[in-house]
C-alpha positions in Angstrom: -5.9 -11.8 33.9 -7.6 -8.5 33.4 -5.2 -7.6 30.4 -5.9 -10.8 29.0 -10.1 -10.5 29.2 -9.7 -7.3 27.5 -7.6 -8.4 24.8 -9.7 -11.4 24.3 -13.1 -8.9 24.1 -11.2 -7.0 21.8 -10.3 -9.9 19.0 -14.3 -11.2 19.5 -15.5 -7.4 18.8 -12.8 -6.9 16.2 -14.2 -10.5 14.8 -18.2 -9.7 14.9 -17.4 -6.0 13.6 -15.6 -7.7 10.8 -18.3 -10.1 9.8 -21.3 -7.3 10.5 -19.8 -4.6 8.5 -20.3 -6.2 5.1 -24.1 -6.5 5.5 -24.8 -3.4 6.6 -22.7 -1.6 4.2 -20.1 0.4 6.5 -16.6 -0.5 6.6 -15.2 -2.3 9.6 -12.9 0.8 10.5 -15.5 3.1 10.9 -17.4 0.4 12.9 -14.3 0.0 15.3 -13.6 3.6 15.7 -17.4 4.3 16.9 -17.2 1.4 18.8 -13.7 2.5 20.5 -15.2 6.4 21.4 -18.4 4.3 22.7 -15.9 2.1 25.0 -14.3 4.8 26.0 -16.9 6.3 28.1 -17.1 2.8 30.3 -15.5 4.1 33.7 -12.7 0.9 33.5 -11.9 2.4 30.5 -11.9 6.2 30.7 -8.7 7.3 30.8 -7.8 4.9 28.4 -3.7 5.6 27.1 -1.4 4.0 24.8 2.1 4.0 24.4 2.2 5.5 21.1 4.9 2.9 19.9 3.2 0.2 20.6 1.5 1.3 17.2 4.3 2.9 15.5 6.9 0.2 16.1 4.7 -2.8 16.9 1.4 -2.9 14.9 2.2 -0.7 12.0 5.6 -2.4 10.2 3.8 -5.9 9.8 0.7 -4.5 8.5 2.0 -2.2 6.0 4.8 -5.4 5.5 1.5 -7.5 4.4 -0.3 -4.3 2.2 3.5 -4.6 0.4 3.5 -8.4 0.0 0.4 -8.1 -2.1 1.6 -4.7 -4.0 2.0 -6.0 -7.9 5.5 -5.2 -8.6 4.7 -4.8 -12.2 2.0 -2.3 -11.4 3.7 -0.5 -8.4 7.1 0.1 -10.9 4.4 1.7 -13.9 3.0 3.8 -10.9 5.9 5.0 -8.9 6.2 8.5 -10.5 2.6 9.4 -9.1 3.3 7.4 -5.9 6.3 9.4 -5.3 4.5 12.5 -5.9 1.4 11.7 -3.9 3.3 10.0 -0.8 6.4 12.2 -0.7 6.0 16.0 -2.3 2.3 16.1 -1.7 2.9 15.3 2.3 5.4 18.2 2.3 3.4 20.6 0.6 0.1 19.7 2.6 2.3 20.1 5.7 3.6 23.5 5.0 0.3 24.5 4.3 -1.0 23.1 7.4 1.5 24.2 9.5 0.8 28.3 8.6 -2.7 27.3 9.2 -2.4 26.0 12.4 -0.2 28.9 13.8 -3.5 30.9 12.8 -5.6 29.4 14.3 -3.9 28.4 17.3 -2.8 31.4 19.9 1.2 31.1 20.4 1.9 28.3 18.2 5.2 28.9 16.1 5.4 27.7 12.7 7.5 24.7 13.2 5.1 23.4 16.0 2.5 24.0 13.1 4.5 22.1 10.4 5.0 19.3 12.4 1.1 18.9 13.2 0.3 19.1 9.7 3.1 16.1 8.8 0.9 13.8 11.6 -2.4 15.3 9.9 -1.2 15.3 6.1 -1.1 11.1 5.5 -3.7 9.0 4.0 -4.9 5.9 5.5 -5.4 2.3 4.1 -8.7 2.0 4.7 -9.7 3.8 1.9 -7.9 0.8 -0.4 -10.0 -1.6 1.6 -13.5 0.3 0.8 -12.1 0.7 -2.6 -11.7 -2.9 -3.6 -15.0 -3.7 -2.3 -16.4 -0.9 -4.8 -14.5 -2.6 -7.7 -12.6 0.5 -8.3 -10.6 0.6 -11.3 -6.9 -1.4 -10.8 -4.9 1.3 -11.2 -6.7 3.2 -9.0 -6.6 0.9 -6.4 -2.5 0.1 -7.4 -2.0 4.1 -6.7 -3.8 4.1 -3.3 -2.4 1.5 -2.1 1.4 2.5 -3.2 0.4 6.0 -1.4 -0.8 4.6 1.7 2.3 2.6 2.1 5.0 5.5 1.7 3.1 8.8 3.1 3.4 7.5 6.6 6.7 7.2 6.7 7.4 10.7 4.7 5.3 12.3 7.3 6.9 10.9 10.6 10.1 11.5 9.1 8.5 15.3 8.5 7.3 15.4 11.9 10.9 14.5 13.7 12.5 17.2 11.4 10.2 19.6 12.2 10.1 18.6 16.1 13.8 19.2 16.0 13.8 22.3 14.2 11.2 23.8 16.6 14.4 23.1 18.9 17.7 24.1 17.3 18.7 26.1 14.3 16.9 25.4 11.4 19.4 24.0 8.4 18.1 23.5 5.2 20.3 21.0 3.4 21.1 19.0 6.7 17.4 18.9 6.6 17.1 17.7 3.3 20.1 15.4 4.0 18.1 13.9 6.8 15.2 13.4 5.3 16.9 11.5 2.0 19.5 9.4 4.3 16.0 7.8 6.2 14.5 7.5 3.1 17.5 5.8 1.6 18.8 3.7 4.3 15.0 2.1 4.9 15.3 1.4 1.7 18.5 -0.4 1.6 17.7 -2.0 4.6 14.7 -3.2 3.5 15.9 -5.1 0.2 18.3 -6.9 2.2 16.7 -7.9 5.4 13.8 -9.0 2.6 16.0 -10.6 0.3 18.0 -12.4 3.1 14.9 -13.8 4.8 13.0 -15.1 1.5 16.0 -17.2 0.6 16.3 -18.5 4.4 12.9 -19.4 3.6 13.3 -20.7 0.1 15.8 -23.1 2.8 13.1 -23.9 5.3 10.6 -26.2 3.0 7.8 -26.7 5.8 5.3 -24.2 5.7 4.9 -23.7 9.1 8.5 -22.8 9.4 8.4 -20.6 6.5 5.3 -18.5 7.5 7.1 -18.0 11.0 9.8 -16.5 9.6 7.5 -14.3 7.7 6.7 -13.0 10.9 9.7 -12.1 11.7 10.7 -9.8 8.3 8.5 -6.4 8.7 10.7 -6.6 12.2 14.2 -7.7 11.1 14.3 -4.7 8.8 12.3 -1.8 10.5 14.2 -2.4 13.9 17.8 -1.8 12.6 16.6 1.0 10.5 15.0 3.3 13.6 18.3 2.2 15.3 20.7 4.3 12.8 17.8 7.1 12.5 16.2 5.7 9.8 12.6 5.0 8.8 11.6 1.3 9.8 8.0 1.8 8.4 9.9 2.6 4.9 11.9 -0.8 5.3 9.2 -3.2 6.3 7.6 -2.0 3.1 10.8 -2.3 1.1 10.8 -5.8 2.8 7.7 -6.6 1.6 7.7 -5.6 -1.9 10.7 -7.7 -2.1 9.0 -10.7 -0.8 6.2 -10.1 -2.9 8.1 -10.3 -6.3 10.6 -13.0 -5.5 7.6 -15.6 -3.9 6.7 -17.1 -7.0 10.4 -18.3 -7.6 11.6 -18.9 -4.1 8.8 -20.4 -2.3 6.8 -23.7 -2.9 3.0 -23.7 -3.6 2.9 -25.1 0.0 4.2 -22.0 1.4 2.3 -19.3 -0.7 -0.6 -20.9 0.4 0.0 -20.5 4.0 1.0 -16.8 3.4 -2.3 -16.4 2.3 -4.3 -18.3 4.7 -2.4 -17.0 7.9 -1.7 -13.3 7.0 -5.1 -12.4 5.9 -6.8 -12.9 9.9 -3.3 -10.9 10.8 -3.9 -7.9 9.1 -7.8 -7.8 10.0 -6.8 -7.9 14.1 -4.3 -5.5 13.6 -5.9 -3.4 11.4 -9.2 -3.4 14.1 -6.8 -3.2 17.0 -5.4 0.6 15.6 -8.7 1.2 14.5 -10.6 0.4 17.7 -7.5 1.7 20.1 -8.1 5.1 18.2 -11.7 5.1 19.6 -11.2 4.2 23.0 -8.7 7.1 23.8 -11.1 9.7 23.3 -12.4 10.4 26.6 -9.1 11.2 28.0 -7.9 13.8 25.2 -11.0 15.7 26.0 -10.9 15.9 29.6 -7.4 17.4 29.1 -8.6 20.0 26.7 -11.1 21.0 28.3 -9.0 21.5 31.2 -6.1 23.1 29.7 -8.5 25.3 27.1 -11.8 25.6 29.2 -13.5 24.0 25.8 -12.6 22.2 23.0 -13.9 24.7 20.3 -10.8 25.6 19.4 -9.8 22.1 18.5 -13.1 21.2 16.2 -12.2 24.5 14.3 -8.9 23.7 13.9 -9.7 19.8 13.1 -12.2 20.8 10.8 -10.6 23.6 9.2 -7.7 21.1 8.3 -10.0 18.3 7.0 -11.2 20.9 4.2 -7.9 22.4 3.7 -6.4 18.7 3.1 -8.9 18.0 0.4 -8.6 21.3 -1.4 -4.8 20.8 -1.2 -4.9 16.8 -2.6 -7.4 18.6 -5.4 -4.8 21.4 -6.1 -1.9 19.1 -6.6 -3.9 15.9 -8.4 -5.3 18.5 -11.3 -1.7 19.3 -12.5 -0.5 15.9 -11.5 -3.3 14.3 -13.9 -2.5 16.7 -17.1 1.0 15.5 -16.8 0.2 12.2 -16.7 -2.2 12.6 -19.4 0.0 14.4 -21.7 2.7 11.6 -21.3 0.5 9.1 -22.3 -0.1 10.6 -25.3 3.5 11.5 -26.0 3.8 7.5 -25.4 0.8 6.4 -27.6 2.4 8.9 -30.6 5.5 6.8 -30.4 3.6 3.4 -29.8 1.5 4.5 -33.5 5.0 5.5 -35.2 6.7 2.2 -34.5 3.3 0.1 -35.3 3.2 1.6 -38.8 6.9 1.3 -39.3 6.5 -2.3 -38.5 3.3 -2.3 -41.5 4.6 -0.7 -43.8 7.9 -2.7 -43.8 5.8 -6.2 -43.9 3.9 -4.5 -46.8 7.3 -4.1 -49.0 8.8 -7.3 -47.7 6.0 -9.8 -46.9 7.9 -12.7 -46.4 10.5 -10.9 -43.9 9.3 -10.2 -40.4 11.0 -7.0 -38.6 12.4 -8.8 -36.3 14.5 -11.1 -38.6 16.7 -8.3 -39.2 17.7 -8.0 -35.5 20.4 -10.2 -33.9 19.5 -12.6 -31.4 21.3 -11.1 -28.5 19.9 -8.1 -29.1 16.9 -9.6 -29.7 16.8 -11.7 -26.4 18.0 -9.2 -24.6 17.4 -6.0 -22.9 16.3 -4.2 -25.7 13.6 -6.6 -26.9 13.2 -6.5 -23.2 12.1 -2.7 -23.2 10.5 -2.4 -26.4 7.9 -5.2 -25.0 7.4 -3.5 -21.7 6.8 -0.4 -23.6 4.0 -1.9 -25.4 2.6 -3.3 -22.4 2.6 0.0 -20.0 1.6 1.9 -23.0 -1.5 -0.1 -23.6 -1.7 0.0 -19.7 -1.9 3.5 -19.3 -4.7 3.6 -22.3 -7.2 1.4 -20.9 -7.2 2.7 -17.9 -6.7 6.4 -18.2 -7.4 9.0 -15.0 -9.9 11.3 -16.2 -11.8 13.9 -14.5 -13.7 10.3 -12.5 -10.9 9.3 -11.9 -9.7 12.7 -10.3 -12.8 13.0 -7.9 -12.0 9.3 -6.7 -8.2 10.1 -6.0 -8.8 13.0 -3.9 -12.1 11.9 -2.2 -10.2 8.7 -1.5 -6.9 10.4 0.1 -8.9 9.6 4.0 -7.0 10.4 7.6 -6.8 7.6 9.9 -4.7 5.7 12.9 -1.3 7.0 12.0 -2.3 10.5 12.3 -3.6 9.8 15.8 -1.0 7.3 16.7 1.9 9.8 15.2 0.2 12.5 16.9 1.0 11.3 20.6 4.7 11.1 19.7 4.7 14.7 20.2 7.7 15.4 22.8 5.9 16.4 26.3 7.7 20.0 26.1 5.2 20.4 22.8 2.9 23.4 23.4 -0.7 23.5 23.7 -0.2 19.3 23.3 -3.1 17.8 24.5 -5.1 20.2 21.6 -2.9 18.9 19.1 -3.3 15.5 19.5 -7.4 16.4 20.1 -7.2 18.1 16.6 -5.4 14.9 14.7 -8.0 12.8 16.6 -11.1 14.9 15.6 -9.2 15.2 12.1 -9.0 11.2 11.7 -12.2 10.8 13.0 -14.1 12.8 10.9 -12.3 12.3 7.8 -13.6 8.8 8.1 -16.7 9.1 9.0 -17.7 11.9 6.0 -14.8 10.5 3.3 -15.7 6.7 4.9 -19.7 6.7 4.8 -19.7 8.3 1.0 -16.6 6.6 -0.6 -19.2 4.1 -1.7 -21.1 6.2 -3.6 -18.4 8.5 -5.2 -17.0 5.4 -6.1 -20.0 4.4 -8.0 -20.9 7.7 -9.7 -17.7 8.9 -10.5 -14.8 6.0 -10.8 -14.1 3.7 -14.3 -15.1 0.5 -13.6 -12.8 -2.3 -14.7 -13.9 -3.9 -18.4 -14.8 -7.0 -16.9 -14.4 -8.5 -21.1 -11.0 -7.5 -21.1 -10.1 -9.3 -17.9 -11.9 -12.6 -19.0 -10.5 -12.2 -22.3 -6.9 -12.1 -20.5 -7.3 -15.4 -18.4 -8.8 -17.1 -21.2 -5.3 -16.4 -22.8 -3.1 -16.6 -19.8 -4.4 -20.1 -19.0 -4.4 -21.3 -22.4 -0.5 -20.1 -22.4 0.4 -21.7 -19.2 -1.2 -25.0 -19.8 0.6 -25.1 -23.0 3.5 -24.6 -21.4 3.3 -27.6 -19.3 2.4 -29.6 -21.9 5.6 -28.8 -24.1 7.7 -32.1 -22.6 8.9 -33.8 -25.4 7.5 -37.4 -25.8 11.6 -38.2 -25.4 11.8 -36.8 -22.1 8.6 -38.3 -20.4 9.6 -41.7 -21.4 12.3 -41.5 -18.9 10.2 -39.8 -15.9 8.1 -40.9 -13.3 4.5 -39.3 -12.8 5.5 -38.0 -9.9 9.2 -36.1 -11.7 6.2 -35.6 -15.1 4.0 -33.8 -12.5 6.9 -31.5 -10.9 8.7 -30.4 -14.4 4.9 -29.6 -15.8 4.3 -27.8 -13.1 7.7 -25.8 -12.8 7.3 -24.8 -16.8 3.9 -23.6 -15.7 5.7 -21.4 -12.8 8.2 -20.0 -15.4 6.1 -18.9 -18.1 3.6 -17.3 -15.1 7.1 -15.3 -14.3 7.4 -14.6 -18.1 4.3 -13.4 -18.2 3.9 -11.1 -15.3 7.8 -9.7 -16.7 6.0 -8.7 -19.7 3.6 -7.2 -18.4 0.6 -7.9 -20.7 -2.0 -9.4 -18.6 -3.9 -7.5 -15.6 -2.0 -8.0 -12.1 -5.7 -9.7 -10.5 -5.2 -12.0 -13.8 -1.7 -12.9 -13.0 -2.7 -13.3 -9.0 -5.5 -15.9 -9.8 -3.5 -18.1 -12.3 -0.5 -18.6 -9.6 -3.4 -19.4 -7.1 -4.4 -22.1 -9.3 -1.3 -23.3 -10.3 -0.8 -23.5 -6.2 -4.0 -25.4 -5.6 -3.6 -27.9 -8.0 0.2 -28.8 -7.2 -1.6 -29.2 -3.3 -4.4 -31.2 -4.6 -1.5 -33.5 -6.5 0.7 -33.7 -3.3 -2.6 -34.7 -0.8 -3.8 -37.4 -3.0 0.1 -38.9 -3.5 0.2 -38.8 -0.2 
């Protein structure tokens, strides 16, 4: 019974700290970890410990499952390049780094020890996507934060057991590396099918009740059997949810997506406060044992502290090259965009009554090659409308915030680890500080320094985006409604409007918020059809 009143205080504080955070202007996960250190001094709670898996395996694959569901496909594919760089080279340089920092500051502490403190310091936290949104940041900011946040974690606890076990045995360079890109790999795999096999069970399973239960069970059917061949199951619940995300709109019923979105939303906000509020409460403890073991805990604020700045000036010494690539490959891609476009002119100048395009075949022209040349137009004109400038820089790196993985990967150090209670002390302080500073003045960085979205351009897009789909479900010939019913009339309307939303969103023309608010009310109004039939 006392397990449950805890639990139950915790969903009503978790609750109230969600609904009081807006209005006071600080986000909920600085609320809960303030709250958590403030709990933590209550004598039934001092003490407080967690079994670090209960986060790693139990809290974390759903969540980051749900962040995935709601990635845009579209916009995670035009971003990967900088997502891969940002969640997988970054971590490994910021950990190296780290890692020689750490055996300065810290008496006896070998290099591998080191490295695999920085891995549990180096990755960013989600929170600083939530914050972000609020801010309306720029959409491709908020696509590359979000793509980050989902993939550093699991590149650093990968990291952190290659380092653990280097620290150990023999250190092997390409069995490392062969480690490292098996887990990476094998998530992966794992992740695509397990998601793949579940949305078409579901696609089976028409109730929405059903359905959304065995949503529950996907971030779990493919992280489990990846951590059981060594692999990482926070890579696979992600994999999984990407997956669901882009197949939803042609496998599930409006029904279904709508109970997605109602049921998963209050998910992630208890288990999002639950890691955030389980960080705070665990404070008390880690200190007492420093002090003990350390007769202070200077050492662990200086080293804490000293790796907060050191993250940032790393992120700010890899973004600046990573942002004149990007740069220089968008104009490379805007030169070739130009040449084409005045080909194309001058061509309709000599032959006015010929269009280009008459001179291509139709499979070619139907095909994959009509295919790429659209999408190239589209990420092209992407790229140019919402280019990452200087701003944009400041926002990136200011952004990159530590949070509950680095505490909750932190206490998965083995209990031979040296000096372990000051490590897991630093990655708390670390965490802890990183939101409060990074957290408390997001806002405002946001707000002085960050390209706001053209709000024109996206009103201008689902002006035209409606206008196309309700023309699409009006192209039924007069021949063909003669012989339906309103309720068959109804269905093929709105199944023409479903495929030319998937048309759409392959092109990649319109915005991904754009795309996201049609299907929404495309769903609502198939609901509103089925309730008043019924």
């Amino acid at each position: 019974m006392e397990v449950l009143a805890y639990i139950a205080a915790a969903l009503v504080i978790i609750a109230l700290t969600n609904a009081v955070a807006p209005k006071i202007g600080v986000a909920a996960p600085l609320l809960l970890v303030l709250i958590g250190i403030g709990a933590s001094f209550i004598p039934a709670l001092t003490g407080f410990e967690l079994d670090p898996e209960w986060i790693l395996a139990g809290l974390l694959p759903p969540l980051l499952y749900a962040a995935a569901v709601a990635m845009p496909s579209t916009d995670f594919r035009r971003e990967l390049s900088t997502i891969s760089a940002l969640s997988i080279v970054l971590v490994v340089v910021s950990a190296v780094v780290l890692g020689f920092f750490f055996t300065l500051v810290i008496p006896g502490l070998n290099l591998w020890w080191g490295i695999a403190l920085g891995a549990v310091v180096s990755p960013t936290d989600a929170a600083a996507t939530a914050i972000a949104k609020k801010a309306r940041l720029s959409g491709r900011l908020i696509s590359i934060l979000e793509g980050e946040s989902l993939f550093n974690d699991a590149t650093a606890l990968v990291l952190l057991r290659t380092a653990i076990a280097a620290a150990a045995i023999t250190f092997s360079f390409w069995e490392t590396l062969g480690q490292f890109l098996f887990s990476i790999t094998a998530a992966s795999l794992i992740g695509v099918v397990s998601g793949w096999l579940v949305l078409r069970l579901r696609a089976k399973a028409t109730e929405a009740p059903v359905s959304t239960v065995l949503s529950f069970v996907t971030p779990f059917l493919a992280s489990v059997p990846a951590e059981h061949i060594g692999a990482s199951g926070l890579v696979a619940a992600v994999a999984a949810g990407l997956v669901t995300g882009h197949g939803s709109i042609r496998w599930l019923n409006a029904e279904q997506r709508m109970s997605d979105r109602q049921t998963w939303k209050p998910i992630e906000i208890v288990l999002e406060g639950a890691i955030f509020l389980l960080m705070g409460l665990q404070v008390t403890s880690l200190v007492d044992q420093v002090i003990s073991d350390h007769e202070g805990v200077s050492i662990a604020f200086v080293g804490a502290f000293g790796a907060l700045a050191l993250t940032l000036v790393i992120r700010a010494g890899f973004l600046a090259p990573l942002l004149l690539w990007l740069r220089s490959r968008n104009r490379r891609s805007a030169h070739m965009r130009d040449q084409f476009t005045a080909a194309r002119d001058s061509f309709r100048v000599e032959h006015p009554d010929t269009k280009l395009t008459d001179l291509i075949p139709d499979e070619v022209r139907r095909g994959r090659m009509a295919k790429r040349f659209h999408r190239f137009f589209a990420d092209t004109n992407y790229y140019l409308n919402q280019p990452l400038g200087k701003g944009a820089g400041v926002v990136l790196v200011w952004a990159g915030m530590r949070g509950a993985i680095t505490v909750a990967a932190a206490q998965t150090l083995p209990e031979h680890t040296p000096h372990r209670s000051l490590l897991i002390l630093i990655a708390f302080i670390t965490a802890t500080a990183s939101l409060l500073v990074q957290g408390l003045s997001l806002r405002p960085v946001i707000s002085r320094f960050a390209p706001v979205r053209n709000q024109q351009v996206l009103d201008s897009q689902t002006r035209a985006l409606s206008k196309r789909v309700r023309k699409a479900g009006d192209s039924i010939t007069e021949e063909r409604k003669a012989h339906m019913s309103a309720e068959e009339l109804a269905t093929e309307r709105s199944n023409l409007q479903y495929r030319e939303l998937r048309l759409a969103r392959s092109e990649g023309t319109y915005d991904s918020d754009v795309l996201r608010q049609s299907l929404a009310r495309i769903d609502a109004a198939q609901l509103y059809r089925q309730v008043r039939e019924s």
